[in-house]
C-alpha positions as CSV (number, residue, x, y, z in Angstrom):
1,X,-6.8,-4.6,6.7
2,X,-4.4,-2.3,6.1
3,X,0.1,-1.4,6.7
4,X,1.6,1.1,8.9
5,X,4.9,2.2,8.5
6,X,7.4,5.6,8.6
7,X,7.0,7.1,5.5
8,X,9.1,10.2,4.3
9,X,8.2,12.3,1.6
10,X,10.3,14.9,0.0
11,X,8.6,18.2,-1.4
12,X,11.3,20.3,-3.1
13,X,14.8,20.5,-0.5
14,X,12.6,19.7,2.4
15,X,12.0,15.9,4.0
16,X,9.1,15.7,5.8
17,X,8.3,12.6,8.1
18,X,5.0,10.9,8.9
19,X,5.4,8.0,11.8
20,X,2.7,5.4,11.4
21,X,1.6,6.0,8.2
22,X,-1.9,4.5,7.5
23,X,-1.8,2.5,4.1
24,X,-4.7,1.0,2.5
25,X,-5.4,-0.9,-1.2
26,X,-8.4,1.3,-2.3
27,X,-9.2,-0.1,-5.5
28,X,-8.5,-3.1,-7.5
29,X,-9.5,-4.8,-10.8
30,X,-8.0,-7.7,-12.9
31,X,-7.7,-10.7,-15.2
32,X,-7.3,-13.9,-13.7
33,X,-4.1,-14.3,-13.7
34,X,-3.3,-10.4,-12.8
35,X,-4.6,-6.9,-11.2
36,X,-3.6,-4.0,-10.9
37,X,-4.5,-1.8,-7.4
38,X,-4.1,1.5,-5.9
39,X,-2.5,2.2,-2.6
40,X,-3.8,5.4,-0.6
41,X,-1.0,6.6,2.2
42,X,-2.7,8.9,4.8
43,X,-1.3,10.6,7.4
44,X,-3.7,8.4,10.1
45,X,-6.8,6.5,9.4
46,X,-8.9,9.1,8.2
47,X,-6.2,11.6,7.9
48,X,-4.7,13.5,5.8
49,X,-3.8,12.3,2.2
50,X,-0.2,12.1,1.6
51,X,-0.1,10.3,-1.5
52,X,-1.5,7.5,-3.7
53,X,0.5,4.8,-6.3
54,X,-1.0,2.3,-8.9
55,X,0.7,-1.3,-8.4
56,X,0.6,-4.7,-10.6
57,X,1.1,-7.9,-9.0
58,X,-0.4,-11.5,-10.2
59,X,-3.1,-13.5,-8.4
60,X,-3.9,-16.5,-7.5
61,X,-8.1,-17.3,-7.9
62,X,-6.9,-20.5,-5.9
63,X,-5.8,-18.7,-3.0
64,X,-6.4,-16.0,-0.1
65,X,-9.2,-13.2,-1.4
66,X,-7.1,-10.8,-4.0
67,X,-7.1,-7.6,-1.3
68,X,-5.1,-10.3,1.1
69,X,-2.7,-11.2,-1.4
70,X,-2.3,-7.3,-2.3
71,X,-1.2,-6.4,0.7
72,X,1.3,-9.8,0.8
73,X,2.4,-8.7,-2.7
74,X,3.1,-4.9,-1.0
75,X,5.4,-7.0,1.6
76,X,7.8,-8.1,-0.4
77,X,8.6,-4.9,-2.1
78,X,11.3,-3.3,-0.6
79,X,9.6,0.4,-0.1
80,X,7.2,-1.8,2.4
81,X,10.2,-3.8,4.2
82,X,9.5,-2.0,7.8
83,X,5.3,-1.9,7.2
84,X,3.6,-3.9,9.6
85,X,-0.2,-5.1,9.8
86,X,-2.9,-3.2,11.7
């Protein structure tokens, strides 16, 4: 599982665009209620790293395996409005 999306980074006064983005949750841990999990952008699967961020999100033990409802929880953040499943 994993998100694709435009993703534009800034580095100093330049703007640098990467169409289909490859996003993936690397790692995860948690409580039971909670976890916390790292999302690795890459310029295509296997490509070249653009950048990584540490998000929080709770979780239900009742319900889909915790990487699925990572990338649900990424869905509904705003910075992910235009990713889509691949």
């Amino acid at each position: 599982m994993a998100l694709t999306q435009t993703v534009q980074i800034q580095l100093g006064s330049k703007t640098i665009n990467f169409d289909n983005a490859y996003i993936v949750v690397r790692k995860f841990h948690g409580t039971k209620t909670s976890m916390t999990f790292d999302v690795h952008w890459a310029e295509v699967v296997d490509g070249v790293h653009i950048q990584n961020k540490t998000y929080d999100c709770l979780v239900d033990l009742n319900g889909k395996n915790p990487v699925k409802q990572a990338y649900e929880y990424l869905k509904t953040l705003p910075e992910f409005a235009n990713a889509t499943d691949c």
